[in-house]
C-alpha positions as CSV (number, residue, x, y, z in Angstrom):
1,X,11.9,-22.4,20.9
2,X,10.5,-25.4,18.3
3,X,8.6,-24.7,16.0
4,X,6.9,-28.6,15.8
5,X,4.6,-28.3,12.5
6,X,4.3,-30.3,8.8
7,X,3.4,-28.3,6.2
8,X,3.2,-29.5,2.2
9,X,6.5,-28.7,0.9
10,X,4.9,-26.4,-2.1
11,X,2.7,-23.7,-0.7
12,X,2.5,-19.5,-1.3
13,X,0.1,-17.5,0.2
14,X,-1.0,-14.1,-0.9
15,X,-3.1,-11.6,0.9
16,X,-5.9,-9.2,-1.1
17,X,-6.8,-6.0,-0.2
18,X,-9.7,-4.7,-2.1
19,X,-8.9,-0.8,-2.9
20,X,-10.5,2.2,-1.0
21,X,-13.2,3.2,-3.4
22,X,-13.0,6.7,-1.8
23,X,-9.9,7.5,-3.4
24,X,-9.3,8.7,-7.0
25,X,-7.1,6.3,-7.5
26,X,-8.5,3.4,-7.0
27,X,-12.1,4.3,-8.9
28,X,-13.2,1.7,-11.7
29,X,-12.2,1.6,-14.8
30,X,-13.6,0.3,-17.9
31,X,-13.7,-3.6,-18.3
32,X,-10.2,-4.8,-20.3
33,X,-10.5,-7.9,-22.4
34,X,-7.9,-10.5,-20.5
35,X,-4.7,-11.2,-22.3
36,X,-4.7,-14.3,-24.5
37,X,-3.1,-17.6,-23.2
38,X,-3.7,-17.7,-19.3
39,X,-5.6,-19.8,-17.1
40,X,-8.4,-18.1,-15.7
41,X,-8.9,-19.1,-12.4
42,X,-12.5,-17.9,-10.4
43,X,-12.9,-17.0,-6.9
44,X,-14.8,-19.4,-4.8
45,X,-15.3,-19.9,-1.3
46,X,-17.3,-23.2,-1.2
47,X,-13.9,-25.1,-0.6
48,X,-12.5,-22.2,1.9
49,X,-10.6,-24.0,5.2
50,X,-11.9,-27.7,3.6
51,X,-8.4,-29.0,4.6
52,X,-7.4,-30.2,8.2
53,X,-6.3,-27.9,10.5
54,X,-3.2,-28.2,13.1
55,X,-4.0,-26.8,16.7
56,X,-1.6,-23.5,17.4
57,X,-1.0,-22.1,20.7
58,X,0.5,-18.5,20.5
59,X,0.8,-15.8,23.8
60,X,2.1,-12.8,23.5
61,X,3.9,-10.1,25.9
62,X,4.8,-6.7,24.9
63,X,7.9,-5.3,26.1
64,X,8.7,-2.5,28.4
65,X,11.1,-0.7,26.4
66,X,9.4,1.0,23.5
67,X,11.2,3.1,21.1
68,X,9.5,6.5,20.6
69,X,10.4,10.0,18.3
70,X,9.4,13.4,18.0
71,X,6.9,14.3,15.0
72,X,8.1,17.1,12.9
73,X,4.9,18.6,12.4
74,X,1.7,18.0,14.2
75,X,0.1,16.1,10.9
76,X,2.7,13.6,10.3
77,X,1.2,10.4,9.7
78,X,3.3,7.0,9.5
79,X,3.1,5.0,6.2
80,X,4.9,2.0,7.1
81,X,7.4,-0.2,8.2
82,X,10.3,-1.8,6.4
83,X,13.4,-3.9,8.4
84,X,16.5,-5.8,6.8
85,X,18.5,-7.3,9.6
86,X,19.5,-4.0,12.1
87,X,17.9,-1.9,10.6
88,X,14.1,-1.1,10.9
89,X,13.0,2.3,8.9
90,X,9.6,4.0,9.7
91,X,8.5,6.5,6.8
92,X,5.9,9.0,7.2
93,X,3.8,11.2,5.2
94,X,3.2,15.2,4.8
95,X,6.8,15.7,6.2
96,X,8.2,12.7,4.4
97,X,10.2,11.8,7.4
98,X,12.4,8.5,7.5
99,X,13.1,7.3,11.1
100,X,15.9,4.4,11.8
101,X,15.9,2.3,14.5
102,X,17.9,-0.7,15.5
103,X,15.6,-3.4,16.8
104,X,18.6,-4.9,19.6
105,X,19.6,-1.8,21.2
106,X,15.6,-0.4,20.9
107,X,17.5,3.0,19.6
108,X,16.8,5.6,16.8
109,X,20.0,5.5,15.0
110,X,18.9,8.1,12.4
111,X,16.1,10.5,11.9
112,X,15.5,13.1,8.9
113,X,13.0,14.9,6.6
114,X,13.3,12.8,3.2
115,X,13.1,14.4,0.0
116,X,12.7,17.8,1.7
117,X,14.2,21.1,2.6
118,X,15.5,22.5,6.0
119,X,12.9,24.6,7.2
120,X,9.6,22.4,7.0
121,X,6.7,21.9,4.8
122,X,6.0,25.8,4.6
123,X,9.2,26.4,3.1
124,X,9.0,23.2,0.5
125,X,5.3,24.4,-0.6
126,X,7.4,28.3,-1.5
127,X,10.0,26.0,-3.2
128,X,7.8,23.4,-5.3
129,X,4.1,23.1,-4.3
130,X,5.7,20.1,-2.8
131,X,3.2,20.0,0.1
132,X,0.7,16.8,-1.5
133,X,3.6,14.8,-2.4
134,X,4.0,11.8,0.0
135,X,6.3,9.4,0.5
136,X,3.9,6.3,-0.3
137,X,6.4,3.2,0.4
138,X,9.6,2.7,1.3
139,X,11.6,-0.5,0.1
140,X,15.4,-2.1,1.5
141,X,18.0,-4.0,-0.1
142,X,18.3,-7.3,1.5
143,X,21.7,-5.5,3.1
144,X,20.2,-2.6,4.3
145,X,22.5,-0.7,2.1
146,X,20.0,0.8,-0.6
147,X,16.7,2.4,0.1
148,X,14.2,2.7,-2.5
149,X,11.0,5.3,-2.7
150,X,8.0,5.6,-4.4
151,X,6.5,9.3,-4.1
152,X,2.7,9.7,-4.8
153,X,0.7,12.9,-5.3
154,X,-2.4,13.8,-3.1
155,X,-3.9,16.9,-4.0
156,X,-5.3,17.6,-7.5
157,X,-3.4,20.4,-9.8
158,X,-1.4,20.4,-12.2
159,X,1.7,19.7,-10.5
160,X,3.8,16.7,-10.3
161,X,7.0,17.7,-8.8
162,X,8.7,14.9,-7.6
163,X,6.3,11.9,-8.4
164,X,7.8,8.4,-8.8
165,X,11.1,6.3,-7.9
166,X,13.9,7.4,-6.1
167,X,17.2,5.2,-5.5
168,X,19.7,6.5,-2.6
169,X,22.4,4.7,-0.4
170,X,21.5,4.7,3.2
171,X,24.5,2.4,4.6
172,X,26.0,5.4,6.1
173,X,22.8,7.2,7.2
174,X,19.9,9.4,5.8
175,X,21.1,11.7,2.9
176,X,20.3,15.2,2.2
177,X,17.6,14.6,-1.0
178,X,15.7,17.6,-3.1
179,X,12.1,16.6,-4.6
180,X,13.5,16.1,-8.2
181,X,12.2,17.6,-11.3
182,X,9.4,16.1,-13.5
183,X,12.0,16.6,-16.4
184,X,14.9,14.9,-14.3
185,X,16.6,11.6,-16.0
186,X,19.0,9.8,-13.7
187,X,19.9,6.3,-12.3
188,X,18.4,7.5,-9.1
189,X,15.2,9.1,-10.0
190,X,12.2,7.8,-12.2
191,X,9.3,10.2,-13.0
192,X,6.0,8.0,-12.9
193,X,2.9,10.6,-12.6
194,X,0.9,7.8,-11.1
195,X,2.5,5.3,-10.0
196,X,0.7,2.8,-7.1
197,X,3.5,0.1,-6.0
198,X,7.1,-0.5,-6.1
199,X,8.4,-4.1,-5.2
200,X,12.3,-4.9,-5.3
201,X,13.6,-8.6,-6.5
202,X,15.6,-10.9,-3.1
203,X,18.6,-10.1,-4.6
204,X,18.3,-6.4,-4.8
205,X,19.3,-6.4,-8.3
206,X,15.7,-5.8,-10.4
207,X,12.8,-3.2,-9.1
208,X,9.4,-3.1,-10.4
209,X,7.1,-0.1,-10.7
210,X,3.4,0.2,-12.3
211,X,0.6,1.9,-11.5
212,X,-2.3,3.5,-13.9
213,X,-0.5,3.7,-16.9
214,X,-1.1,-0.2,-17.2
215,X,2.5,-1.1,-17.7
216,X,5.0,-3.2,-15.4
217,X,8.3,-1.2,-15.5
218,X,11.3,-3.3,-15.0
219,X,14.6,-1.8,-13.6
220,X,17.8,-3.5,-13.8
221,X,20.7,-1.1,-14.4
222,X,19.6,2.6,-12.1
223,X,16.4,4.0,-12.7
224,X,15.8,4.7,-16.3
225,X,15.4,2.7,-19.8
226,X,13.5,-0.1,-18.2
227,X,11.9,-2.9,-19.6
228,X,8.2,-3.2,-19.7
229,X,5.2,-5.5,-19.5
230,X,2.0,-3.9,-21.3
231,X,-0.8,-5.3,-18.7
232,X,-4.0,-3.8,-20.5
233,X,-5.2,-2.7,-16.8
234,X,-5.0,-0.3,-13.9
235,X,-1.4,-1.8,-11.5
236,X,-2.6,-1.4,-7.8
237,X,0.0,-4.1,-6.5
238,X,3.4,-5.5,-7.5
239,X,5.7,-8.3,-5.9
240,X,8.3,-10.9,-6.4
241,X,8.0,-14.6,-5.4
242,X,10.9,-15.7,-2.9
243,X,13.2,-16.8,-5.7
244,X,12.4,-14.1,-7.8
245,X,11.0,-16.6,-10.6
246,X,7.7,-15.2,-11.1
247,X,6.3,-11.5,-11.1
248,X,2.9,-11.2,-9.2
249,X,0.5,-8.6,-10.4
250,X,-2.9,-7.0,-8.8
251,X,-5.2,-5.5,-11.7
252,X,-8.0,-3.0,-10.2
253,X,-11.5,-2.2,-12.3
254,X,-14.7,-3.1,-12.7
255,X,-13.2,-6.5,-12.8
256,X,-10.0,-6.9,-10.6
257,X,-7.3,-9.8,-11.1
258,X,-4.5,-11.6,-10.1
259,X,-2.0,-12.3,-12.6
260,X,1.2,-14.5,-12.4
261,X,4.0,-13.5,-15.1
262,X,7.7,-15.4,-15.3
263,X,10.3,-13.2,-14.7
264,X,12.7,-14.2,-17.1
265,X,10.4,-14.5,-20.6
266,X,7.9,-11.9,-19.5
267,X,4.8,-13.8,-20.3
268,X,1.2,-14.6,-18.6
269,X,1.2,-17.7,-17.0
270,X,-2.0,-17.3,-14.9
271,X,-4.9,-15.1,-14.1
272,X,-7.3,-15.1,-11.1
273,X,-10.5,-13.0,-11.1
274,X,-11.3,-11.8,-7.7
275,X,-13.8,-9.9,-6.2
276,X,-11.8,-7.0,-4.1
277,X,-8.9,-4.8,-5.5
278,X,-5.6,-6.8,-5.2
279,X,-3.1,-4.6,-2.3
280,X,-0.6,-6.8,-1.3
281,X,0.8,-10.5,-2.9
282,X,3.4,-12.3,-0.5
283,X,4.3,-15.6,-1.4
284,X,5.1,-18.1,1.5
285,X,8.9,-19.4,0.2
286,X,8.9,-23.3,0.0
287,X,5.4,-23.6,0.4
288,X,3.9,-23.3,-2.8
289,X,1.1,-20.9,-1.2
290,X,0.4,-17.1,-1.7
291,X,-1.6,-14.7,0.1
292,X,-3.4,-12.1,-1.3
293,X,-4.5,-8.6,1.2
294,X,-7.6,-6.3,-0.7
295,X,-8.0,-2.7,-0.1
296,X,-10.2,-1.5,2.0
297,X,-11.1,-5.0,3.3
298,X,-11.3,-7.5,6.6
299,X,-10.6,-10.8,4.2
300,X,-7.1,-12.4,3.6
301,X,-7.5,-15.0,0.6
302,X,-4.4,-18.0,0.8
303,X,-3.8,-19.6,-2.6
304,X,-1.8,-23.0,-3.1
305,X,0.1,-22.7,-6.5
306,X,1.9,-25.8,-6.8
307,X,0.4,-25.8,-10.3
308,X,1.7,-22.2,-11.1
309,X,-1.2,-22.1,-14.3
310,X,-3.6,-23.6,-11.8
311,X,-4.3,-21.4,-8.2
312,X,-6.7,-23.4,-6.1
313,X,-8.0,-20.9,-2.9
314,X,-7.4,-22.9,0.4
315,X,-8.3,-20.8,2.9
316,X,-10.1,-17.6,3.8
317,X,-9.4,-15.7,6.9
318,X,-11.5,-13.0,8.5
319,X,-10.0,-10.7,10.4
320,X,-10.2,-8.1,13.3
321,X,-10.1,-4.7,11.3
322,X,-9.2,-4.0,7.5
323,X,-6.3,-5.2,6.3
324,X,-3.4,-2.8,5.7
325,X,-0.1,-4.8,5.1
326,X,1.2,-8.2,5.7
327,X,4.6,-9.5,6.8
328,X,6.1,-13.1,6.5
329,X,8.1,-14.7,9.6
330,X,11.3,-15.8,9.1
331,X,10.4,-19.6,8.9
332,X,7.2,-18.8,6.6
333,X,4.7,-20.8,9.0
334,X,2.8,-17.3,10.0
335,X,2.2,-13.7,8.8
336,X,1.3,-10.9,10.6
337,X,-1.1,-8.1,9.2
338,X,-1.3,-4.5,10.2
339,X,-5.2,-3.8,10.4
340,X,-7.1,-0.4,11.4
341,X,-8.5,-0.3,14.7
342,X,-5.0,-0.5,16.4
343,X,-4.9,-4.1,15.5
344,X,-2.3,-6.8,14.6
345,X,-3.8,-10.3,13.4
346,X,-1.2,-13.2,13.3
347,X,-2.0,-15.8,11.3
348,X,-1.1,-19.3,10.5
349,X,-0.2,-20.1,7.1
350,X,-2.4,-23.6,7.4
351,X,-5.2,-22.3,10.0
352,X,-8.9,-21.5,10.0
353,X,-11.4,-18.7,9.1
354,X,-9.8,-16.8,12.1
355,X,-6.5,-15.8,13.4
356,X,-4.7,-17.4,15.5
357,X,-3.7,-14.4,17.7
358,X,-5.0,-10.7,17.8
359,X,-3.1,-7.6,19.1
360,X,-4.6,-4.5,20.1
361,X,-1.8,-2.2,20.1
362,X,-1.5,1.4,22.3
363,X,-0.9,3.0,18.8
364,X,-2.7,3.1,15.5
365,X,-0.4,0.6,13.5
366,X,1.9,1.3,10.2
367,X,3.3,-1.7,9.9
368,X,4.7,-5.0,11.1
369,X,8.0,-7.2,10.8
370,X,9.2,-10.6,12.5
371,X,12.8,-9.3,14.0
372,X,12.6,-13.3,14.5
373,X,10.6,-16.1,15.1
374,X,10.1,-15.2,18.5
375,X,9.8,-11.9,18.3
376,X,7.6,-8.9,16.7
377,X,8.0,-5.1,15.9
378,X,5.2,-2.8,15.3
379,X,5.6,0.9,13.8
380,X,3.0,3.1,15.2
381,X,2.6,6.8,15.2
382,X,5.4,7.9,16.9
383,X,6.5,5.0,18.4
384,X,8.0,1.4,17.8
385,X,6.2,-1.7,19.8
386,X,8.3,-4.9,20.9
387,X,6.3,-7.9,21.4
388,X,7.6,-11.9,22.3
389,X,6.0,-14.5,20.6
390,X,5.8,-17.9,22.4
391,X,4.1,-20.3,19.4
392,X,3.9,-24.0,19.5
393,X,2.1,-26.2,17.0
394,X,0.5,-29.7,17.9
């Protein structure tokens, strides 16, 4: 298949997801004067989808052969979906349970409670009080050789057993993990009482961590004595651009931001005020675009940053359900977002206010990955999708 379509040879796109306001963690927070030195850039949709637009033809078949598993309790709930190469990982909550599959053969190579005991969650609640904690988001090395996990706390009391980063090796399959102590210090664990987003750098060298504590943490030698980036405000989304050049940041509050940091000196070099709580940046590699998701939220913002100081919004789409996750395709001319109501909206980078293509899955989705161009896996609740993609551009 050809993929026949010119697009600008600098453009990112990040997607915004405003935060649940339901949720503790995500309530507002008192107004933070911004830091000194960055463009602030406002959001504006007069100019939304003003450019030209290429026509995009996309059908989709799913599959016959689905890839299913067995819950390990009857309140398990999938997270997400994370894939490097042969290996695709499903995580789940409330029994924190990691499920590999390899997208060719459409087999579960591996499946295991995660930071648990043998015996269930009645056994870990005995042990720790454990029950609350929930494996949030799962991360892989560009190998598949390292898993990394961020750990968040539910329930309110004064326990947080277990709360933060965790490092392992999963080359050789799931290994047997404990919830680690609030006290522990180690290359492999890193306690963060409330934490909201990991990201790890393309190379798999440098992780970042933040949440309400208002500061970036930087790891680059295990998981303790890292760097940090004071931020003044509340971290509800992390990520590296393609090249790992630039650190972006989503702030949540009364008012909620996008900032843009260089890797290497650590300082601001842009901010965006938005209107919805930043959940997920992605930039779109070559194309001198982002897209930004918000939390609780139907709207996907695209931003071209070929001025890094100087974001200029270029398109708004609305989409079918709120917005849960987004995914990049291997050639960075569409992304894919996971959306509530069992949906999947694929989008073109350079499209309309709509997207191109909607799913409506059998399954209440987790997640999304592109095992190609042509192709499309979706984590559900207990099972994985496999769709074709047949996309031509004119």
């Amino acid at each position: 298949m050809h993929f026949n379509i010119k697009i600008a040879s600098s453009v990112i796109a990040v997607l915004l997801l405003a935060s649940c306001s339901s949720e503790e963690r995500y309530k507002a927070e008192s107004c933070v004067d911004c830091l000194p030195n960055a463009n602030q850039v406002d959001n504006n949709d007069e100019d939304v989808n003003s450019q030209t637009t290429k026509k995009i033809k996309i059908s989709v078949t799913q599959e016959d052969n689905n890839v299913s598993w067995t819950k390990a309790h009857i309140d398990q709930a999938s997270m997400g979906l994370v894939h490097q190469g042969q290996k695709a990982v499903v995580y789940t909550k409330w029994h924190n349970q990691l499920i590999v599959i390899d997208p060719e053969t459409k087999s579960v190579t591996d499946q295991k409670l995660f930071l648990d005991i043998s015996g269930g969650r009645d056994v870990v609640d005995s042990v720790s009080g454990a029950s609350e904690q929930v494996l949030e988001k799962v991360t892989l090395s560009s190998d598949s050789s390292m898993l990394y996990a961020m750990v968040t706390k539910y329930a309110d009391d004064n326990s947080d057993i277990g709360v933060g980063v965790y490092s392992t090796e999963i080359e050789n399959g799931i290994p047997d993990l404990r919830f680690a102590s609030q006290s522990t210090v180690s290359e492999t664990f890193y306690h963060e009482a409330t934490i909201r987003d990991i990201a790890l750098s393309s190379d798999g060298n440098t992780l970042l961590s933040g949440g309400d504590d208002r500061k970036i943490k930087i790891f680059a030698n295990g998981l303790n004595n890292p760097d940090e980036i004071d931020v003044g405000k509340k971290i509800r989304s992390l990520s590296f651009s393609e090249q790992d050049s630039y650190i972006f940041c989503g702030l949540g509050g009364l008012t909620n931001l996008v900032r843009i940091y260089d890797a290497s000196t650590k300082t601001l070099l842009s901010e965006m005020t938005v209107d919805e709580t930043p959940l997920q940046i992605v930039e779109v590699s070559g194309e001198n675009k982002m897209v930004v998701l918000f939390a609780d939220s139907n709207k996907v913002r695209v931003y071209d940053i070929t001025d890094i100081r100087n974001p200029v919004q270029s398109r708004m789409v609305i989409l079918n359900g709120k917005a849960k996750s987004v995914i990049l395709s291997d050639d960075s001319k569409l992304f894919a977002v996971s959306a509530t109501g069992k949906k999947v909206n694929l989008c073109a980078v350079e499209g309309g206010q709509t997207p191109e293509y909607v799913i409506t899955t059998s399954e209440t989705v987790s997640g999304a990955s592109f095992s190609n161009n042509e192709k499309l896996i979706v984590s559900g609740e207990s099972a994985m999708l496999f769709y074709d993609l047949n996309i031509s551009y004119e």
